[in-house]
N, CA, C and O atoms as a Tripos MOL2 file, in Angstrom:
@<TRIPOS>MOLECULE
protein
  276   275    69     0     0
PROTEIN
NO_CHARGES

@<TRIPOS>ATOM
      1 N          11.3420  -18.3880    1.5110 N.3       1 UNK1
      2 CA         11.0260  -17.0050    1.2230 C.3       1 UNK1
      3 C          10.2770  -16.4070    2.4160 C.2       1 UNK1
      4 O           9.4080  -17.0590    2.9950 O.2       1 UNK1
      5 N          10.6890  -14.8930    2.8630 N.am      2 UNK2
      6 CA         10.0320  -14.6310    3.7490 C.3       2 UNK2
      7 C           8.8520  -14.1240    3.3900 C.2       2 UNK2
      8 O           8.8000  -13.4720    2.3470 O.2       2 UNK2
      9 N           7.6990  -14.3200    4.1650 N.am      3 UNK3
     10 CA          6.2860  -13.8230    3.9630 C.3       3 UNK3
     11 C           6.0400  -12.1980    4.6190 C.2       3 UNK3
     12 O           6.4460  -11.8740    5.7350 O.2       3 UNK3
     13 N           5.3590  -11.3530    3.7610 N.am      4 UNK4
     14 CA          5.3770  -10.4100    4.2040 C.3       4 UNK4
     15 C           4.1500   -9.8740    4.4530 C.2       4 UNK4
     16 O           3.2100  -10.5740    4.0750 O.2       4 UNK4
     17 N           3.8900   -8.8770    4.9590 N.am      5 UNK5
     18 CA          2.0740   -8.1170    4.6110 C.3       5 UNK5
     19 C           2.1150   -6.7550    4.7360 C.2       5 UNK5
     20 O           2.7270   -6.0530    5.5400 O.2       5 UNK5
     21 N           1.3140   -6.4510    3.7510 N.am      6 UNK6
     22 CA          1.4810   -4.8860    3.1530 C.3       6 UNK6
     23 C           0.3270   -4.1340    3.7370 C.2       6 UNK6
     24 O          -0.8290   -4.5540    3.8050 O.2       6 UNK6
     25 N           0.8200   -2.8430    4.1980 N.am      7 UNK7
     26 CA         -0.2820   -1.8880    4.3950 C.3       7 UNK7
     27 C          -0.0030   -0.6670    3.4130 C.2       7 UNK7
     28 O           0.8910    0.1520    3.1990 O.2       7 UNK7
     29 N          -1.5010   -1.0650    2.8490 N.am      8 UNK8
     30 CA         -1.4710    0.2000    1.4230 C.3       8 UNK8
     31 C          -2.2130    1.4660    2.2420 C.2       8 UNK8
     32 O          -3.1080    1.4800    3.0870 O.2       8 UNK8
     33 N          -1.4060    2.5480    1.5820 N.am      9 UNK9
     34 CA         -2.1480    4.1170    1.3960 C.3       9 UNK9
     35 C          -2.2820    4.3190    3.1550 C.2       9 UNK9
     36 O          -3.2580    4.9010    3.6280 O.2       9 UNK9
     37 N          -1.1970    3.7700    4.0130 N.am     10 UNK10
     38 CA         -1.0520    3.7400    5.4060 C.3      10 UNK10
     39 C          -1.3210    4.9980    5.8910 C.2      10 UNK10
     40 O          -1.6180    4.9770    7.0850 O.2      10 UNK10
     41 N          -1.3200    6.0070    5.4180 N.am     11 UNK11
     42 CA         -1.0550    7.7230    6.0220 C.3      11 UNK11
     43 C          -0.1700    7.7500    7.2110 C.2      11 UNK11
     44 O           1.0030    7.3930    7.1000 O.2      11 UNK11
     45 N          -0.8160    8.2790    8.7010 N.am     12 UNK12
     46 CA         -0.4910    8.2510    9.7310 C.3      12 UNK12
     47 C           0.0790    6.7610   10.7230 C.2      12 UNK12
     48 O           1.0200    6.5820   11.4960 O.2      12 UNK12
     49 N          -1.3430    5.6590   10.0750 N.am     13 UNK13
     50 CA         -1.8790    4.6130   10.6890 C.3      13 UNK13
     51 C          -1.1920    3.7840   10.0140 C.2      13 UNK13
     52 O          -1.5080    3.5310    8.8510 O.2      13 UNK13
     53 N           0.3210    2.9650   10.8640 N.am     14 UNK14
     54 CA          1.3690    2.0790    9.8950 C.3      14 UNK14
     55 C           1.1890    1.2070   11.3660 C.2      14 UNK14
     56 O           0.4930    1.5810   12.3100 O.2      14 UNK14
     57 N           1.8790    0.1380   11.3150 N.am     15 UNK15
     58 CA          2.1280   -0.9060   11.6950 C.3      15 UNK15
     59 C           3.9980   -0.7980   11.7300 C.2      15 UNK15
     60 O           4.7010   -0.5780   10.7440 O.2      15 UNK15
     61 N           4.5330   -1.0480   13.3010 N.am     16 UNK16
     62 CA          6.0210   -1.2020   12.9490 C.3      16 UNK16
     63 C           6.4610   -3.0770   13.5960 C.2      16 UNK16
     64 O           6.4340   -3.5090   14.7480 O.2      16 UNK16
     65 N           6.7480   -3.6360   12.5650 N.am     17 UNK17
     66 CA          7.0910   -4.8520   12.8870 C.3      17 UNK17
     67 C           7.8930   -5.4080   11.6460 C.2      17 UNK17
     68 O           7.6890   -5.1100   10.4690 O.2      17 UNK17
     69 N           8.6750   -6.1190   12.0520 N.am     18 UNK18
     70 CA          9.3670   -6.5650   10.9020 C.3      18 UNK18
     71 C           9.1200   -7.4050    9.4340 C.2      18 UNK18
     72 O           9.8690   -7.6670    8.4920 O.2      18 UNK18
     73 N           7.3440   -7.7600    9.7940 N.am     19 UNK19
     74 CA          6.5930   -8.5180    9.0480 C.3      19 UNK19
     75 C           6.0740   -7.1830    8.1860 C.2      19 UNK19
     76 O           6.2470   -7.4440    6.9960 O.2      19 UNK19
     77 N           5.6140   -6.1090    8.3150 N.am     20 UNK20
     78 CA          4.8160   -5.7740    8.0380 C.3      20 UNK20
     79 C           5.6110   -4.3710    6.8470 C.2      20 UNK20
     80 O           6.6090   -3.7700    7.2460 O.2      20 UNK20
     81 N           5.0200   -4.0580    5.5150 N.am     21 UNK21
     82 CA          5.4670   -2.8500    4.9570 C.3      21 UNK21
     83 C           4.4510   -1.7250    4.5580 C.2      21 UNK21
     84 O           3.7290   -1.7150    3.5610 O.2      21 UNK21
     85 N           4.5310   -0.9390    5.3810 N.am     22 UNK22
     86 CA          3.7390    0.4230    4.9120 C.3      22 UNK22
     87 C           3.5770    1.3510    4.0800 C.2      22 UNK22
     88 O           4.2320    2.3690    4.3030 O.2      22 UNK22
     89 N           2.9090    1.3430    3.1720 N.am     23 UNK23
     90 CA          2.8440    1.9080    1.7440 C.3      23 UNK23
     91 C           2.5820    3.4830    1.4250 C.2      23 UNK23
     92 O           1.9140    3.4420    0.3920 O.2      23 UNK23
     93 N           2.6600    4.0780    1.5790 N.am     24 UNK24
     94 CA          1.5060    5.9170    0.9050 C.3      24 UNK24
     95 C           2.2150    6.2500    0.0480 C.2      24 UNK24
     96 O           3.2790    5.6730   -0.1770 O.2      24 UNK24
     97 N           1.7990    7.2250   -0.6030 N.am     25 UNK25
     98 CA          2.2260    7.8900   -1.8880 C.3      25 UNK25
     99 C           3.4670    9.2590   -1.0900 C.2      25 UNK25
    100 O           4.5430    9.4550   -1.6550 O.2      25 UNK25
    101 N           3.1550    9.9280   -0.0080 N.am     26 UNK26
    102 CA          4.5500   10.4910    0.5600 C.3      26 UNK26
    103 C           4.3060    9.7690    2.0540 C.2      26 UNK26
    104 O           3.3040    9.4350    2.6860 O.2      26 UNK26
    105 N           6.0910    9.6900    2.3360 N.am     27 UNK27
    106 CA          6.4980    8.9040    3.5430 C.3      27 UNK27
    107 C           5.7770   10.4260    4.9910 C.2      27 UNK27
    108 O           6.1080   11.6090    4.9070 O.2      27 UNK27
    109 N           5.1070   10.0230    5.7760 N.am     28 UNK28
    110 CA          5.2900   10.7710    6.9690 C.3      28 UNK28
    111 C           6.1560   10.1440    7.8320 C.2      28 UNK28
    112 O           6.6190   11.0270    8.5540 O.2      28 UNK28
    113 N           6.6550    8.9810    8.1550 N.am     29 UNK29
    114 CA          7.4950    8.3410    8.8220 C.3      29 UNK29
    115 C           8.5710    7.3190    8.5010 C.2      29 UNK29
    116 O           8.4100    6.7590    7.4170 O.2      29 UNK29
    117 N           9.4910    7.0010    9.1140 N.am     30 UNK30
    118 CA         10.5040    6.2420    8.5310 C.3      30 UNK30
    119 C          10.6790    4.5490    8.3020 C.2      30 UNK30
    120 O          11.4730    3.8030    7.7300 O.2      30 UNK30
    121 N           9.0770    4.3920    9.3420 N.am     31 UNK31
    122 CA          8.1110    2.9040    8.7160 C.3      31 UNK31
    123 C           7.3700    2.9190    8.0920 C.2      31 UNK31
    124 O           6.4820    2.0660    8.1000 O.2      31 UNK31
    125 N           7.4340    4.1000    7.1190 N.am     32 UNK32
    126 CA          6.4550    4.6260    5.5590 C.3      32 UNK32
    127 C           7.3610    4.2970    4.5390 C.2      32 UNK32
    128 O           8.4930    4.6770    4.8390 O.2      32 UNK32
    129 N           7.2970    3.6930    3.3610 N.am     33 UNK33
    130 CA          7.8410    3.8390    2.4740 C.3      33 UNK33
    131 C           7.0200    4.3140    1.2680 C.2      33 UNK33
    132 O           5.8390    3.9980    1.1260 O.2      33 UNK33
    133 N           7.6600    5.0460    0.4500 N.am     34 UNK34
    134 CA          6.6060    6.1390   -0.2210 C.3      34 UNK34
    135 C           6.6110    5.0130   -1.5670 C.2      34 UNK34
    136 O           7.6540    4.4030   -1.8030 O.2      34 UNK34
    137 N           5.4500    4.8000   -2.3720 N.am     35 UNK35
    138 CA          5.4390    4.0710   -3.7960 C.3      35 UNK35
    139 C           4.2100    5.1260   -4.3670 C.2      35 UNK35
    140 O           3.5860    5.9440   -3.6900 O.2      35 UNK35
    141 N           4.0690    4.8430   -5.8260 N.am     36 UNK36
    142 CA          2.7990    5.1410   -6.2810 C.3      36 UNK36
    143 C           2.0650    4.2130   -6.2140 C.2      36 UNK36
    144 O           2.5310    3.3010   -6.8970 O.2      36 UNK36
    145 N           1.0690    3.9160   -5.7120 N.am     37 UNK37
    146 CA         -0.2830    2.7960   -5.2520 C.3      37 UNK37
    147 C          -0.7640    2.9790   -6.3830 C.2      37 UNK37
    148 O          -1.8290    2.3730   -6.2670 O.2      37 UNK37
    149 N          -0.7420    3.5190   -7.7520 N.am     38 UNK38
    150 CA         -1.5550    3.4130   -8.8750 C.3      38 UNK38
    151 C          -0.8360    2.8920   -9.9640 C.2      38 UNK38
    152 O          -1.1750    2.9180  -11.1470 O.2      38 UNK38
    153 N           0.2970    2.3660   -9.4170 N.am     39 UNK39
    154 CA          1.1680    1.7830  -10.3640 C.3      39 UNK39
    155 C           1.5060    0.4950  -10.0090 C.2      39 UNK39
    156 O           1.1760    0.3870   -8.8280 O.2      39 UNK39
    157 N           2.2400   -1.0810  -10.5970 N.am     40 UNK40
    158 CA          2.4940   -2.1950   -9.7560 C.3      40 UNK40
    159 C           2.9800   -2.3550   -8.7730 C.2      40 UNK40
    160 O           4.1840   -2.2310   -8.9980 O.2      40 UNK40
    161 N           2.7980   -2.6200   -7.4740 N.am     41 UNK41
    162 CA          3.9430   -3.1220   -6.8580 C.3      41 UNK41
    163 C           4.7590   -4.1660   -6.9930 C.2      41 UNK41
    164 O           4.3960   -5.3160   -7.2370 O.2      41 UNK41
    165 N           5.9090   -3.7770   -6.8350 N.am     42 UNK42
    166 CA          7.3290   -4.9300   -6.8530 C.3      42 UNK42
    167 C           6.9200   -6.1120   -5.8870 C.2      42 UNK42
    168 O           7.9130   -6.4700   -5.2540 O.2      42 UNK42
    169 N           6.1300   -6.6210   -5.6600 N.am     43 UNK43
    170 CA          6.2530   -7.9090   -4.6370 C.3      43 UNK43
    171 C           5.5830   -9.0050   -5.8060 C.2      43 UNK43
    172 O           4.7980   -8.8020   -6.7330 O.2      43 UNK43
    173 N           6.3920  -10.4860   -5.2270 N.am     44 UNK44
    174 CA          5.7750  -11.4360   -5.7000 C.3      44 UNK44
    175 C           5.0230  -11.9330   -4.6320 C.2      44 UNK44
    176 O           5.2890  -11.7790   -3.4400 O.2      44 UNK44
    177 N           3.3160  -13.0160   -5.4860 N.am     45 UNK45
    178 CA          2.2690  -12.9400   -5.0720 C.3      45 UNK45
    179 C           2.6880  -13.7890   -3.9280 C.2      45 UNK45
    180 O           2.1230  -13.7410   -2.8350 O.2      45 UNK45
    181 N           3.6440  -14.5310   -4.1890 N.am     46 UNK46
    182 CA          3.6300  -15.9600   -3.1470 C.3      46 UNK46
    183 C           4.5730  -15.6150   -1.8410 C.2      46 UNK46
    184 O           5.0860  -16.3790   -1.0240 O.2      46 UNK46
    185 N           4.6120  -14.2280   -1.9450 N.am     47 UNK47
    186 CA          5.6640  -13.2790   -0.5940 C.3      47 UNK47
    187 C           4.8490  -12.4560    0.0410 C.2      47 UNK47
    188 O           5.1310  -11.9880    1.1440 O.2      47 UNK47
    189 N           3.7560  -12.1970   -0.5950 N.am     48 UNK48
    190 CA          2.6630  -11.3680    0.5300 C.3      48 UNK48
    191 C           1.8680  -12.2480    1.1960 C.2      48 UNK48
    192 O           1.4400  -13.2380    0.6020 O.2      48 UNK48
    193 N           1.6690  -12.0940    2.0530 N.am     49 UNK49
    194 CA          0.5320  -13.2030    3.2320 C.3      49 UNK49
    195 C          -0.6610  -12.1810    3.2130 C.2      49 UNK49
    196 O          -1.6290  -12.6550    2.6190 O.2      49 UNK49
    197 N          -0.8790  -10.8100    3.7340 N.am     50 UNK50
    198 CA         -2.0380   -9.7780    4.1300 C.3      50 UNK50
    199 C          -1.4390   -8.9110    3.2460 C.2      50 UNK50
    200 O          -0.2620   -8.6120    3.0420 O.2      50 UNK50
    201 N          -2.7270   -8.4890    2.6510 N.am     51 UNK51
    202 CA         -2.8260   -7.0100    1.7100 C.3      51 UNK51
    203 C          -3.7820   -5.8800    2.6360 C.2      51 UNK51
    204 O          -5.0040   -5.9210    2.4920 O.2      51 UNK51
    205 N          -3.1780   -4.8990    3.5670 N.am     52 UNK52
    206 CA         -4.9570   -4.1980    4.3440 C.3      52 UNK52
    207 C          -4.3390   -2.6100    4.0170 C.2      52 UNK52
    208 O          -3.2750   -1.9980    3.9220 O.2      52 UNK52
    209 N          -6.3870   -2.3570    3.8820 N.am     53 UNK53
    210 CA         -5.8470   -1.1290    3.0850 C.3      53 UNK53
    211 C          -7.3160   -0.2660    3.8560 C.2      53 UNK53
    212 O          -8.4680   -0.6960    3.7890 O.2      53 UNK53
    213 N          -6.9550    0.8090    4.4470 N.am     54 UNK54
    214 CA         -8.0980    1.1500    4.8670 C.3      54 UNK54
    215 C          -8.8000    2.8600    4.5460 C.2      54 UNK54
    216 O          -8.0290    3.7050    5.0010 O.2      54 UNK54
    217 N          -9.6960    3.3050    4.0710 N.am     55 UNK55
    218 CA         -9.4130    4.5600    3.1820 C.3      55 UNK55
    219 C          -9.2310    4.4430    2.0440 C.2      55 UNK55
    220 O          -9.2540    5.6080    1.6470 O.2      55 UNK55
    221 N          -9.0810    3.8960    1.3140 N.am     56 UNK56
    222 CA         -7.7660    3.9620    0.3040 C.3      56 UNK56
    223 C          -8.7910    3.7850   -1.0860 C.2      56 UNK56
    224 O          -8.7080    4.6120   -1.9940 O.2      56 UNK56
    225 N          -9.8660    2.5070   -1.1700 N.am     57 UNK57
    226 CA        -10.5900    2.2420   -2.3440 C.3      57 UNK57
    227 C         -11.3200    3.4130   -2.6690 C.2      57 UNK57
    228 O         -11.2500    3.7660   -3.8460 O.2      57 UNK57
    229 N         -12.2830    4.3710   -1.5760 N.am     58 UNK58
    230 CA        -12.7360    5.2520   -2.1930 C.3      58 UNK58
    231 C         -12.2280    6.4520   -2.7920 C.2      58 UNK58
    232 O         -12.8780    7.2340   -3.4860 O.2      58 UNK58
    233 N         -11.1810    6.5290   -2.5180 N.am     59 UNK59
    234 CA         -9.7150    7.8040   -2.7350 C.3      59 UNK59
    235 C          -9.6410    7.2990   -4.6010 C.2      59 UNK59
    236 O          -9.3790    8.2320   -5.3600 O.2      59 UNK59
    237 N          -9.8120    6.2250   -5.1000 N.am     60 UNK60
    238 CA         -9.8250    5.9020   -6.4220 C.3      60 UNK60
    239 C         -11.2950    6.5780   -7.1440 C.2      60 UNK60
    240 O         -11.4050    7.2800   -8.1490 O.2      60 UNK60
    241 N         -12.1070    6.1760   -6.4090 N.am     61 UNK61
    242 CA        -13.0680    6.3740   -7.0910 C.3      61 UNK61
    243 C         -13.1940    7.6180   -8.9140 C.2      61 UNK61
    244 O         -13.5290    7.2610  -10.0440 O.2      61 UNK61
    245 N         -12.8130    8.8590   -8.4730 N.am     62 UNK62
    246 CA        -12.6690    9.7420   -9.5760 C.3      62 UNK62
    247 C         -11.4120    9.2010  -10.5450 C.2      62 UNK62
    248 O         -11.3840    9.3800  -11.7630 O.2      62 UNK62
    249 N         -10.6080    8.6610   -9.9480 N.am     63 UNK63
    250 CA         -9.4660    8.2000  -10.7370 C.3      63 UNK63
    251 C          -9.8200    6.8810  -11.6500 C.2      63 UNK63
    252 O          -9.2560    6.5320  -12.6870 O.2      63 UNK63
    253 N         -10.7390    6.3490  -11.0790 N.am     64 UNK64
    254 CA        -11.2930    5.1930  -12.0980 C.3      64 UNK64
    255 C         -12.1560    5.1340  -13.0430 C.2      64 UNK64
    256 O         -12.2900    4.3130  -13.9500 O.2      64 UNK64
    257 N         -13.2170    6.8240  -12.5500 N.am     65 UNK65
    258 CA        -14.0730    6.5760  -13.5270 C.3      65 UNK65
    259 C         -13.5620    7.2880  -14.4410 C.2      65 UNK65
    260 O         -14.1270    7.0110  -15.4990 O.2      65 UNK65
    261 N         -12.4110    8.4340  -14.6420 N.am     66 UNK66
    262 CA        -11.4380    8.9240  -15.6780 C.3      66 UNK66
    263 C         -10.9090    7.8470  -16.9420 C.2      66 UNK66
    264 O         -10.7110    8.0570  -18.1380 O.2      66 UNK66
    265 N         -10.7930    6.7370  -16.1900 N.am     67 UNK67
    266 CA        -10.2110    5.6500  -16.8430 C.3      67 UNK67
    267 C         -10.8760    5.3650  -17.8840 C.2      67 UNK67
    268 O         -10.4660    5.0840  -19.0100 O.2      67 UNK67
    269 N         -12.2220    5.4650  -17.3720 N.am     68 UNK68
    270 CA        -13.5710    4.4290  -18.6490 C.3      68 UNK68
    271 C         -13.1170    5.8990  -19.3930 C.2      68 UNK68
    272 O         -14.0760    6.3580  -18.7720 O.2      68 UNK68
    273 N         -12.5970    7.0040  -20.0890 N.am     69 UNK69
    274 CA        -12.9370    7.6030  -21.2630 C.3      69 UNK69
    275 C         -11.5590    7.7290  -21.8680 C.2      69 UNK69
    276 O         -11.4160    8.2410  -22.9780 O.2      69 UNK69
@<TRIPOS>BOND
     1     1     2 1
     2     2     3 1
     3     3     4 2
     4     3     5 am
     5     5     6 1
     6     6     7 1
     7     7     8 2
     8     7     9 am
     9     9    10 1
    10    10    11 1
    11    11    12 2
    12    11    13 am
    13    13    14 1
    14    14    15 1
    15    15    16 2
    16    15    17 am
    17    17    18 1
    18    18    19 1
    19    19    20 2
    20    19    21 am
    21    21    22 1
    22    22    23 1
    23    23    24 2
    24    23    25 am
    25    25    26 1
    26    26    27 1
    27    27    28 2
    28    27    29 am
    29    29    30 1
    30    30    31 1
    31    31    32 2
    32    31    33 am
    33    33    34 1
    34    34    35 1
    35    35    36 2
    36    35    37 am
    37    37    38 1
    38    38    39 1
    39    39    40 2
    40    39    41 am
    41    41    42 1
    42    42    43 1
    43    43    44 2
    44    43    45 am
    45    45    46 1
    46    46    47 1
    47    47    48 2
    48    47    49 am
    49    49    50 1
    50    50    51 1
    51    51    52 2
    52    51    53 am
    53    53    54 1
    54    54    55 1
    55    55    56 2
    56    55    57 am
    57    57    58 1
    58    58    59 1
    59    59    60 2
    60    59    61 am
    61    61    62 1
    62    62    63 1
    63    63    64 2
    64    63    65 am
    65    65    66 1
    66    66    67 1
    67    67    68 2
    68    67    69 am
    69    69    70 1
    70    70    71 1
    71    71    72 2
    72    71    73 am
    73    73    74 1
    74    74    75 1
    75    75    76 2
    76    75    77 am
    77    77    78 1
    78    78    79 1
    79    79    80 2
    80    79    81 am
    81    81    82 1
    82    82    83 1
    83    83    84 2
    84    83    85 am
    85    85    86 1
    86    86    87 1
    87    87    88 2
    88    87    89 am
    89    89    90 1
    90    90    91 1
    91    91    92 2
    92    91    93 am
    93    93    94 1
    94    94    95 1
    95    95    96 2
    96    95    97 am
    97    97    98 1
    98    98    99 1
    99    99   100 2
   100    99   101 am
   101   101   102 1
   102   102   103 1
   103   103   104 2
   104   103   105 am
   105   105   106 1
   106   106   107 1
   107   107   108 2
   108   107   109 am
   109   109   110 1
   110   110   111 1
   111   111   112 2
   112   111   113 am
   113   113   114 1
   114   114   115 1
   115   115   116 2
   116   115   117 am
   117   117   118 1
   118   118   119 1
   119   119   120 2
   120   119   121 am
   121   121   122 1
   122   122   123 1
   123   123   124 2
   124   123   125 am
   125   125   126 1
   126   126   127 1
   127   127   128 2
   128   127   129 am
   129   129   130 1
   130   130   131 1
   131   131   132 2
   132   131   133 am
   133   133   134 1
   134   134   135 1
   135   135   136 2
   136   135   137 am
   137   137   138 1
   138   138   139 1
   139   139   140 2
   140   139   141 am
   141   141   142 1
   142   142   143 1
   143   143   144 2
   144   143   145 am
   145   145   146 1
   146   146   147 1
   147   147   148 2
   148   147   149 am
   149   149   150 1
   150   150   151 1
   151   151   152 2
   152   151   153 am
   153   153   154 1
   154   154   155 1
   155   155   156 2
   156   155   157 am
   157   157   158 1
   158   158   159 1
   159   159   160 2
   160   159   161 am
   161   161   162 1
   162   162   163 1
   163   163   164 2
   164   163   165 am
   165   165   166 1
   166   166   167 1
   167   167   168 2
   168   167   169 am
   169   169   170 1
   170   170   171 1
   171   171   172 2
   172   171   173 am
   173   173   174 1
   174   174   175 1
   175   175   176 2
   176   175   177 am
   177   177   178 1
   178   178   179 1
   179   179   180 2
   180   179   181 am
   181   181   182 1
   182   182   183 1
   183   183   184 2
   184   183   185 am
   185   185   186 1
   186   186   187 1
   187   187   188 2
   188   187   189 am
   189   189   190 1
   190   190   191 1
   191   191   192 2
   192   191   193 am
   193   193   194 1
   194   194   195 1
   195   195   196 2
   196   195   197 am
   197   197   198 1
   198   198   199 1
   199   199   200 2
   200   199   201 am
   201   201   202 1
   202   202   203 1
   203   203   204 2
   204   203   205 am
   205   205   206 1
   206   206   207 1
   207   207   208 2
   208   207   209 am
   209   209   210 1
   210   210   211 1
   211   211   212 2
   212   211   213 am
   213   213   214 1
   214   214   215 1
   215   215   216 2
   216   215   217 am
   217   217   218 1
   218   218   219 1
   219   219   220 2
   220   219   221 am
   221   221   222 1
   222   222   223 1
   223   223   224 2
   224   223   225 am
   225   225   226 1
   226   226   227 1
   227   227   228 2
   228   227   229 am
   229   229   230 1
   230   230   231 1
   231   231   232 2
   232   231   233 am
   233   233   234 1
   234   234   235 1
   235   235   236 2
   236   235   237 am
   237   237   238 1
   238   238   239 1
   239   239   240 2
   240   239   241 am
   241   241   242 1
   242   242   243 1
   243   243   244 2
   244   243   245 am
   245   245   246 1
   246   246   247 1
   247   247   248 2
   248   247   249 am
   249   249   250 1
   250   250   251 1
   251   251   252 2
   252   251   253 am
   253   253   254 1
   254   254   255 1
   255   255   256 2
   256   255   257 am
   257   257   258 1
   258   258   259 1
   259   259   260 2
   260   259   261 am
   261   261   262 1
   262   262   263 1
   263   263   264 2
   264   263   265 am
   265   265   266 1
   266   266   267 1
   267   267   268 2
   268   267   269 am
   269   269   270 1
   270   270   271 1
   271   271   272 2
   272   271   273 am
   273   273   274 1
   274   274   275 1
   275   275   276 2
@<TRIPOS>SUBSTRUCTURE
     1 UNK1         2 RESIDUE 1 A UNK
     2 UNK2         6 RESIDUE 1 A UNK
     3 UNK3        10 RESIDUE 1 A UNK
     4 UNK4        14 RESIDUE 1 A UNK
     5 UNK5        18 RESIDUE 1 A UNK
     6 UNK6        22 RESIDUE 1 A UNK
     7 UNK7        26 RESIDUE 1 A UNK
     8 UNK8        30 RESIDUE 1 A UNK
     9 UNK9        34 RESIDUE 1 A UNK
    10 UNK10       38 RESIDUE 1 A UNK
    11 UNK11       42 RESIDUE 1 A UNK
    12 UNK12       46 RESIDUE 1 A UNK
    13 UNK13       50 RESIDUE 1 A UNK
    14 UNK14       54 RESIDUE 1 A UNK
    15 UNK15       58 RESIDUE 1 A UNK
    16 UNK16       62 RESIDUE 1 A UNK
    17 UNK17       66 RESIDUE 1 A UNK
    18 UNK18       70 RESIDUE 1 A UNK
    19 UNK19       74 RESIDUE 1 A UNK
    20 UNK20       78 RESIDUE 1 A UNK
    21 UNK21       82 RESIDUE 1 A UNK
    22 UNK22       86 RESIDUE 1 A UNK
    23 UNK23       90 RESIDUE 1 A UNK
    24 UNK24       94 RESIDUE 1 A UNK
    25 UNK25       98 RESIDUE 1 A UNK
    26 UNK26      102 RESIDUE 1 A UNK
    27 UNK27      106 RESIDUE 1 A UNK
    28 UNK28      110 RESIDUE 1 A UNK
    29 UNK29      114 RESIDUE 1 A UNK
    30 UNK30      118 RESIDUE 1 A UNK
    31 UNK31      122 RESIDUE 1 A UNK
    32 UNK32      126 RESIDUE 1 A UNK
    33 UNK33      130 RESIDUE 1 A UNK
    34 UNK34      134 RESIDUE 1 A UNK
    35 UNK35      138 RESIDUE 1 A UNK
    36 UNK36      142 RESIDUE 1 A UNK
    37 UNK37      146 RESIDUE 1 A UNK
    38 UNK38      150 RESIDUE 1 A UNK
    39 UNK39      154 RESIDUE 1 A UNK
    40 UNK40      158 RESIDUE 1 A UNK
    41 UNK41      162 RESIDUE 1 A UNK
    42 UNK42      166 RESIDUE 1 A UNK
    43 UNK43      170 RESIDUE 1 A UNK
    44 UNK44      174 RESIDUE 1 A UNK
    45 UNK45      178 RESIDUE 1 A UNK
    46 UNK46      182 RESIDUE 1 A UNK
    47 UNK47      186 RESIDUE 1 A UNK
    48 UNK48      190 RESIDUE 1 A UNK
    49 UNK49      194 RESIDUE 1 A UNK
    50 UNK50      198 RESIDUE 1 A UNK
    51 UNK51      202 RESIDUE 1 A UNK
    52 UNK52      206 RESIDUE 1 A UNK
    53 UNK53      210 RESIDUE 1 A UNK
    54 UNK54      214 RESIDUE 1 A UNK
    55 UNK55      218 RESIDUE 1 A UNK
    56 UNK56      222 RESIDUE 1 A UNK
    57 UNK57      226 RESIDUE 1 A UNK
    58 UNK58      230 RESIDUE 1 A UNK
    59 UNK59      234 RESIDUE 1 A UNK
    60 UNK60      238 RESIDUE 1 A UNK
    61 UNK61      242 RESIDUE 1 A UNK
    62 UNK62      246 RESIDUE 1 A UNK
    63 UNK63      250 RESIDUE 1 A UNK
    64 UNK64      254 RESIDUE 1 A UNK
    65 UNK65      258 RESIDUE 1 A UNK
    66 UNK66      262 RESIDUE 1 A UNK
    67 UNK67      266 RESIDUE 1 A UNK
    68 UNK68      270 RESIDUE 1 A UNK
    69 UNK69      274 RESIDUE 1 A UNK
């Protein structure tokens, strides 16, 4: 199985290599692939090697504390 590593909520700042998949909610580029980050991702655990996410945890913040009610 090939090993992969994900960059979540990438915006501008992606990585182009064949290892690597770039995540945001809309694509700005064509090494963007657009998902909802608040929903599962399709990968199995034993196919990702790096999860990096930079920005991205505090962008939840209001969205999580919605959750607790």
């Amino acid at each position: 199985m090939k090993r992969i590593n994900l960059n979540i909520a990438c915006g501008s700042t992606f990585v182009v290599h064949e290892s690597w998949i770039n995540l945001d909610y809309k694509s700005s580029n064509k090494s963007v692939t657009s998902a909802n980050l608040l929903e599962p991702l399709n990968f199995d655990k034993e196919q990702v090697n790096v999860v990096y996410s930079s920005h991205f945890l505090e962008q939840l913040g209001e969205f999580l504390y919605f959750l607790k009610f």
